[in-house]
Every structure is written in structure tokens, then in C-alpha cells.
C-alpha positions in Angstrom: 2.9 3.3 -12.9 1.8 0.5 -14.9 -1.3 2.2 -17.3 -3.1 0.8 -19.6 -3.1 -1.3 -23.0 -1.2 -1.8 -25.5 -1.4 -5.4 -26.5 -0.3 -4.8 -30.0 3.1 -5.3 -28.7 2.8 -8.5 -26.7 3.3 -11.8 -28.9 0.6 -14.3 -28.4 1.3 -17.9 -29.4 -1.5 -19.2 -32.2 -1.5 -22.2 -30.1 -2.5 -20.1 -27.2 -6.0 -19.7 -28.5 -8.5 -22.9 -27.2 -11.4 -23.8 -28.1 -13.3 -27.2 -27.1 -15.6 -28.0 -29.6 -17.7 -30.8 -29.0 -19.9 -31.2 -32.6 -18.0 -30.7 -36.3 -19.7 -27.8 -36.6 -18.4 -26.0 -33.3 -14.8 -27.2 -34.4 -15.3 -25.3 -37.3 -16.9 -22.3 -35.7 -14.3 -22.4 -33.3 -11.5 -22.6 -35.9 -13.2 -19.2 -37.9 -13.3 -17.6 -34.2 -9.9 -18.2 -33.7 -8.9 -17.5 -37.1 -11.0 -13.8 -36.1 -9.0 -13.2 -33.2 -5.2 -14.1 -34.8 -6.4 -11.3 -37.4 -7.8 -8.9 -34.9 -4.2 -9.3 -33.2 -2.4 -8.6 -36.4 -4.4 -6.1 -37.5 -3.8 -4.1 -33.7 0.1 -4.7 -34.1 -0.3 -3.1 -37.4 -2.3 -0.4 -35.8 -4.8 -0.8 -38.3 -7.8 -0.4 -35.5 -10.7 -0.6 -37.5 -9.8 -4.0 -39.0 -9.5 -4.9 -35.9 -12.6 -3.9 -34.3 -14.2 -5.7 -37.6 -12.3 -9.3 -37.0 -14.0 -8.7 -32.8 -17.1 -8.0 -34.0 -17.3 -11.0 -36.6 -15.9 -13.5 -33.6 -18.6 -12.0 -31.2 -21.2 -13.0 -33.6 -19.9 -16.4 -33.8 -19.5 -16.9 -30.4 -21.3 -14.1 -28.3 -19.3 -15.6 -25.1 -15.7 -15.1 -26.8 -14.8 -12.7 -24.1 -11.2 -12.3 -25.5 -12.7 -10.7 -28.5 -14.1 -7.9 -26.3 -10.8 -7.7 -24.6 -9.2 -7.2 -28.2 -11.9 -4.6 -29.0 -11.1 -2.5 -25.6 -7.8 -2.8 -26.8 -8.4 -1.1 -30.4 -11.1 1.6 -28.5 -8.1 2.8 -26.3 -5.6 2.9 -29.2 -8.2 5.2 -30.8 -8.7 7.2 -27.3 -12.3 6.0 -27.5 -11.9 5.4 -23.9 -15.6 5.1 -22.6 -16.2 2.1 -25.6 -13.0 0.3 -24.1 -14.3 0.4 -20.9 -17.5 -1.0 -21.5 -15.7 -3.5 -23.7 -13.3 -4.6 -20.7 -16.9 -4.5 -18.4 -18.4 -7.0 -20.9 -15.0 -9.5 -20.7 -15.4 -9.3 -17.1 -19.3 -9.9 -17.5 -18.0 -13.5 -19.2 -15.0 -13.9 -17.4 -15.2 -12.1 -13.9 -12.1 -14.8 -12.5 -9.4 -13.2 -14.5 -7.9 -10.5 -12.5 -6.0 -8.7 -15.6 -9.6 -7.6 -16.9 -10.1 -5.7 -13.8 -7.1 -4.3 -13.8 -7.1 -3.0 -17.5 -10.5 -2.1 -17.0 -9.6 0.3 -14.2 -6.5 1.9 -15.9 -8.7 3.0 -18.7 -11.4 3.9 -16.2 -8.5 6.2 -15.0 -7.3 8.3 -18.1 -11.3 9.3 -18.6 -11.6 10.4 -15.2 -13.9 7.9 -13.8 -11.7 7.5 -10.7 -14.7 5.4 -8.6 -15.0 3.2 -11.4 -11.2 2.5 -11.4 -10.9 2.1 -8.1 -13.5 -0.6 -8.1 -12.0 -2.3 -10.6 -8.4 -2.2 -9.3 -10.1 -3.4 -5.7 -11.8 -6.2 -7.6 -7.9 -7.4 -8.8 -6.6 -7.2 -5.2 -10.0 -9.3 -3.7 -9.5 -12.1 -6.5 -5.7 -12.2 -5.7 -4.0 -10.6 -2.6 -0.6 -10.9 -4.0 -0.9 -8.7 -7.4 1.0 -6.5 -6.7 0.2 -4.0 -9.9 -3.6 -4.0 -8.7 -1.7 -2.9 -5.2 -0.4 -0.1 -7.1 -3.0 1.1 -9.2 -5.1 1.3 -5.8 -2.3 3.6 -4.7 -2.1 5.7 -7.8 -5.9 6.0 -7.9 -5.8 7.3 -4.3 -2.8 9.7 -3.8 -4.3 12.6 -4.6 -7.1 12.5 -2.4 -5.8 14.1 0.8 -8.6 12.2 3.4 -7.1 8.5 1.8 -3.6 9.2 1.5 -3.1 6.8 4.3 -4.5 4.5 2.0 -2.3 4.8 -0.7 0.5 4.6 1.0 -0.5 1.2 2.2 -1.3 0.5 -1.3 1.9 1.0 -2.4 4.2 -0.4 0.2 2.4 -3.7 -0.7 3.0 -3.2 -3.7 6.5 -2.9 -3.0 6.7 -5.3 -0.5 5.4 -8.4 -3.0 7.5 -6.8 -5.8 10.2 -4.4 -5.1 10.4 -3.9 -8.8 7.6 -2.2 -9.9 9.8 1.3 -10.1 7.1 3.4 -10.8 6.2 3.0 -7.1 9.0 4.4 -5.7 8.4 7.7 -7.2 4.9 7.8 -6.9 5.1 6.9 -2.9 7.9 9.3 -2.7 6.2 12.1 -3.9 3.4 11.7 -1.6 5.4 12.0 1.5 7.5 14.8 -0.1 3.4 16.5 -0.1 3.5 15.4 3.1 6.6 17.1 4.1 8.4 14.4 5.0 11.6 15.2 2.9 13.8 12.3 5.1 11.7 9.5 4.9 10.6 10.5 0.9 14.6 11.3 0.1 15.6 7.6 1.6 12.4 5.7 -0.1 13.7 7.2 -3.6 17.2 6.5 -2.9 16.3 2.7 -2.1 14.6 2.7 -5.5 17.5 3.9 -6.9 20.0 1.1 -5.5 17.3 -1.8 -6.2 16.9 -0.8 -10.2 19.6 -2.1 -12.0 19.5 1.0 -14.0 19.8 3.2 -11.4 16.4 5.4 -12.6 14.0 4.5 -10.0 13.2 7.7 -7.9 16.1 9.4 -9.8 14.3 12.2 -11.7 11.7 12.7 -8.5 14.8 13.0 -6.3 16.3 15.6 -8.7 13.2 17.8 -8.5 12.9 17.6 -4.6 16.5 18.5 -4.9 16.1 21.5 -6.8 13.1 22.8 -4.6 15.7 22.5 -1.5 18.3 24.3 -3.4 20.5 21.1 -3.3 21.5 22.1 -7.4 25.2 20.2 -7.7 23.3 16.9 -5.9 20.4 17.5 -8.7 22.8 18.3 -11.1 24.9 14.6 -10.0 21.8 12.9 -10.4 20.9 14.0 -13.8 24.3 13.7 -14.9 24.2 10.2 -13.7 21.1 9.1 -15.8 21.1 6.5 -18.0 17.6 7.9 -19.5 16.4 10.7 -20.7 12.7 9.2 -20.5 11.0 11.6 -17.9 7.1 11.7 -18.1 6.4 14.0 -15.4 5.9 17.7 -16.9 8.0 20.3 -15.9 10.5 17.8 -16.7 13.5 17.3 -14.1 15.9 19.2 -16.3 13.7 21.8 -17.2 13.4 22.8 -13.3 17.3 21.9 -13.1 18.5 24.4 -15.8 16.0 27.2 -14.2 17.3 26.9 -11.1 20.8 26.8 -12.0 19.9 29.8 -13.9 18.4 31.7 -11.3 21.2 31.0 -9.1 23.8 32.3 -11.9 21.6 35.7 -12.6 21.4 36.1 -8.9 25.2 36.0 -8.2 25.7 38.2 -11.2 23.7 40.7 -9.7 24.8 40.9 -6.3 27.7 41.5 -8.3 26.8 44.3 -10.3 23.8 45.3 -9.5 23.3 48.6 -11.5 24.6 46.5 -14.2 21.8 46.5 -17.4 22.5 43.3 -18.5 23.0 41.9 -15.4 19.2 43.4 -14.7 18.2 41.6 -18.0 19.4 38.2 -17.1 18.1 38.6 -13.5 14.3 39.5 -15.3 14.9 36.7 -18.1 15.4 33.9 -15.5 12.7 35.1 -13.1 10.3 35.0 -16.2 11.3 31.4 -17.0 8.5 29.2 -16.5 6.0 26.6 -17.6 3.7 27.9 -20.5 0.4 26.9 -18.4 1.0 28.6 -14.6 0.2 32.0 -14.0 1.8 33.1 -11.5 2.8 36.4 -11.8 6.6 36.2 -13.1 6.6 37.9 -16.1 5.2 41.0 -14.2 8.5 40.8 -11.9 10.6 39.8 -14.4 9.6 43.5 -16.1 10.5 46.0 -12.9 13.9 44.1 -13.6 13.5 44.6 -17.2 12.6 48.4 -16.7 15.1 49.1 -13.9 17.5 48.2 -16.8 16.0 51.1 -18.9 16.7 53.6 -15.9 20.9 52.7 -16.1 20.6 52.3 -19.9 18.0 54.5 -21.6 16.4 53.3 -25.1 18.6 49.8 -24.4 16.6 48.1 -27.3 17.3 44.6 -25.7 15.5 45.5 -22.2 12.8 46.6 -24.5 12.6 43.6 -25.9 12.7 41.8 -22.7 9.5 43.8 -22.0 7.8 43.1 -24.7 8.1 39.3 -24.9 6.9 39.3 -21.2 3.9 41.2 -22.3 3.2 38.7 -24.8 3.3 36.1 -22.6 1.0 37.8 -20.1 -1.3 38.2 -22.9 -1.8 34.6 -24.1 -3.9 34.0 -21.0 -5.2 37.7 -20.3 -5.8 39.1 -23.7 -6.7 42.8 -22.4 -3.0 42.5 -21.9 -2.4 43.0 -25.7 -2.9 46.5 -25.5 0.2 46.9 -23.5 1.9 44.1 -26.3 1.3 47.1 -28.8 2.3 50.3 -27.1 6.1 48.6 -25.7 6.0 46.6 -29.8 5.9 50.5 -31.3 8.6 51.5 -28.4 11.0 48.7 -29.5 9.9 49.4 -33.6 11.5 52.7 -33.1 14.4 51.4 -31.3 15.4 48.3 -33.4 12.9 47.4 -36.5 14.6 43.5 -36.6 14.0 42.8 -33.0 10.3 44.1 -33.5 9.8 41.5 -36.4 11.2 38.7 -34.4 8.5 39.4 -32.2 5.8 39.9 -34.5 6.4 36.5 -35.4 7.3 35.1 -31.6 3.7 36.7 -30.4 2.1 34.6 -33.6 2.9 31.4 -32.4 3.7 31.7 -28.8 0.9 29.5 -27.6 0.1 29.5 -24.1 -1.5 26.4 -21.6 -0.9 22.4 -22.2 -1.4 20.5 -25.4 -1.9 17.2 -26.8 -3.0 14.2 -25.0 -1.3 11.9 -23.2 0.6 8.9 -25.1 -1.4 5.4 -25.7 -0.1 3.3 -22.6 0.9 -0.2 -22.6 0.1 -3.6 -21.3 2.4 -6.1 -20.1 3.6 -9.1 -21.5 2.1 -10.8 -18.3 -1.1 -9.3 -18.7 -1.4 -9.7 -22.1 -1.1 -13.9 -22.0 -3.7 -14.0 -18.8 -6.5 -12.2 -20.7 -6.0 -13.9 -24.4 -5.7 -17.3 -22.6 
């Protein structure tokens, strides 16, 4: 999906910049105005923001209609995740210059990350009405829209035209592909992907949303083909394809091993370690049935100090989200401090920092080259 800004890394001729003054004194206003915008430019690809915000504001008194300079400060709000003064910067560019379909779109991309989805989809339907044929507007109309289960029918419209006037735009692929593997409709979303794979010359289109519909049908030496076959390790979909790979592959191996032995304690331990693998921010039960594997191993193998463990650093997991579960963390803790004092400090200092949930925000997107020249003119 093509998201927003970013414009520090687009070159813009000097040259690019026009002005028409028609008195000496407008040439010369003109000429500090563009003068303004070349150094609010610089001072974004520098990421020095605040210089740049200054060198808008300056060309906005100058020339209150200089909607490029508004365009430049959206550009320095996002980069500073000031998202609601971008957008209203984008909304006053539009204000001066509502023909220029790029504003829209930009607009609505930021309109997205702060969760102002009728905004955005305003915006990316103003693109498509002022031209038909862009096909990123297409997109973003689909990608603003596939989550709502009444207009999915929408966005898939949305996004076969966006494929259909540019079968490059590879985010697509994935994006359509996932909502018909929603939809249950593993055939049509398996040969969609695999189309996106053959038309990228890199092969990556659809490749790492393949891989985890793979893994969820149980299809692991196919998933395991297509990671091996990357060319990329870029995946900004969270779990990550390989994360879900090397769990499943996992599971699979722990589940042999203990159809093989299953009285086996180890075998028990690996079986309760795999099951408890899982992203830091679900709850979904699996480190309490990770630890009836985990205790089963303590019925073949009494005081095993590394089942104890086991239990304990499921407990502490448990308890990042539930804290009345740290009661339990200290009663199996004192168990394993009797058993094995060294294991007991590694967890002392694993239930310190094990931090539980999502963190961070998401990376600064980026405008396109194409994009970039259309709104700076």
C-alpha cells in the first residue's frame, strides 16, 4: 500500500519552482518565496523539521496563496507524527489548489494513520472523481475499505481497478488477497497472489501473504519454498511470515517427537515450549496449556528443574497482562530457587524486562517520486 509522505527523499528541480511576477516587486517577492521553499526542502531532507516549518511559514506570509508551502509543512507535521496539523495543512493546499489530485491523496493517507477513516476516504474519492485512471487513489479506496465487512465488495472493486490500470502497484495483490482469504476463498486468494508473484520482477508480490495462508493450511515445505525463495527480508505485516513459519515448523517437530515418546519429559517440555510460542500481545490461553505439558513432565521426572522453569516463565508471561497472576510467578520462582538458584536468576531478570502487548509506532511512510513533482509543481 502506497502511505503517506516522505518528500524529503524526492529531488525537486530548482527550476521546478514558478512564479509569474508581473511588477519588480512581485519578482522579488517571488524569488524570496522560492528561495523559502528550496530551504524548507533542504532542511526536510536533512530532517531538520522545525527549520523547515519556519522557511513554510515565512513563504506563507509572503504569499498567503503559496499552497506548496502548506504542502511542505504537512510534510514536516507527519515526519514529526503531528498528524492532525499535516492534515489540516494538506486541507489548506487543497483549499488553494483543489485540481491537483496528489493533495487529496496525501491528505487521505495521513487522514488514515490518525484514524479518521471518513475523512480519508473522502479524500481518496476526491482523487478518483478528479481522475478515473489513478490508480493509487483506486487503492487507497480499497485499503480504507477492506476492513469493513458491509463494503468489502467495494474494496475489492477498488482494488481490481487498481490493478487493472496498473498491475504494478504490489501492495495490491496482498492486500486483495487477504480479503478473499477472510472471505474463505483460499483458490481464488492463492491464484490472485501467485499472479502477483509472476508479474513482480522480484518475485515478492503476494509472496509473504502466500506463506502465511500456507502455514494456516498446514502446507509448511510450500511456505518454507517460498520463504526460502525471497529475495527480501522486508515484511511489514506483524506476526511476521517467518515468525508464523518457524512456529509451525516447530509445533509440527514437538508433535512428532511426542507421538514418539510420549512419557518422554523432554519430549513433554518441547511439546509445552512450542504450544506457548506466541505473539507478546494475544491472549489466548497458551501458556496455560503449554503448563499441563509442562507439569505432566514433573509426573515422569520429579523436581526436573527445567520443567520448572518452563512453568515459571509461562507464569510470567500470563502475568504481564493479568498481574494477580504474579502470585503464582512467586510460589513456582521459590519451587525452581530450591531446585536450581542460576535458572531462578535468569528469571528474575527475564520477568524484569519481559514486556508484554505492542510497542512503538509505526515507521514515517513515503511519497513517491510521482507525487512529489505533481504537488511542488
Amino acid at each position: 500500500m502506497l502511505i503517506c509522505l516522505g518528500i524529503v527523499n524526492v529531488v525537486t528541480p530548482a527550476n521546478s519552482i514558478n512564479f509569474q511576477p508581473t511588477s519588480h516587486t512581485e519578482q522579488e517577492a517571488g524569488n524570496d518565496v522560492t528561495d523559502l521553499l528550496r530551504s524548507a526542502y533542504n532542511a526536510l531532507e536533512a530532517k531538520k523539521f522545525d527549520e523547515a516549518l519556519a522557511s513554510c511559514a515565512k513563504a506563507i506570509e509572503l504569499n498567503p496563496k503559496e499552497y506548496r508551502a502548506y504542502a511542505l509543512s504537512g510534510c514536516a507535521y507527519q515526519a514529526q507524527r503531528k498528524l492532525k496539523s499535516a492534515s489540516e495543512a494538506f486541507a489548506k493546499a487543497i483549499e488553494l489548489r483543489p485540481d491537483i489530485k496528489e493533495l487529496y491523496l496525501s491528505k487521505s493517507q495521513i487522514d488514515f494513520f490518525r484514524n479518521a477513516h471518513e475523512e480519508a476516504l473522502s479524500a481518496a474519492k476526491q482523487a478518483v472523481k478528479l481522475d478515473p485512471s489513478y490508480a493509487k487513489a483506486h487503492l487507497m479506496v480499497g485499503t480504507l475499505l477492506r476492513w469493513d465487512k458491509q463494503r468489502q465488495a467495494e474494496a475489492i472493486t477498488a482494488y481490481e481497478t487498481a490493478l487493472s490500470i496498473n498491475p504494478q502497484l504490489w501492495s495490491a495483490y496482498d492486500e486483495l488477497g487477504a480479503i478473499f482469504e477472510s472471505a474463505n476463498e483460499q483458490k481464488r486468494a492463492e491464484d490472485l497472489l501467485r499472479k502477483g508473484m509472476a508479474r513482480d520482477p522480484n518475485h515478492m508480490a503476494g509472496r509473504f501473504t502466500l506463506g502465511r495462508m500456507l502455514v494456516k493450511q498446514g502446507r509448511l515445505v510450500e511456505a518454507r519454498e517460498l520463504w526460502d525463495g525471497r529475495i527480501s527480508d522486508k515484511d511489514h505485516t506483524f506476526p511476521q511470515f517467518i515468525e508464523l513459519l518457524k512456529r509451525a515448523e516447530n509445533l509440527k517437530r514437538a508433535t512428532d517427537g511426542l507421538a514418539q515418546k510420549p512419557n518422554d519429559p523432554d519430549a513433554l517440555i518441547e511439546m509445552g515450549m512450542a504450544v506457548m510460542e506466541g505473539d507478546s500481545w494475544v491472549a489466548d490461553g497458551r501458556q496455560q496449556r503449554a503448563i499441563e505439558y509442562f507439569r505432566r513432565a514433573l509426573t515422569f521426572k520429579p523436581n526436573y528443574a527445567r520443567a520448572q522453569y518452563s512453568i515459571v516463565k509461562a507464569y510470567i508471561q500470563i502475568a504481564a497482562i493479568f498481574s494477580k497472576e504474579n502470585e503464582n510467578v512467586d510460589r513456582e520462582l521459590n519451587i525452581l530457587r530450591a531446585l536450581d538458584i542460576k535458572l531462578a536468576a535468569e528469571l528474575d531478570d527475564y520477568r524484569k524486562n519481559y514486556k508484554a502487548g505492542l510497542t512503538g509506532p509505526p515507521a514515517p511512510a513515503k511519497l513517491d517520486q510521482e507525487a512529489a513533482v505533481a504537488i511542488l509543481g
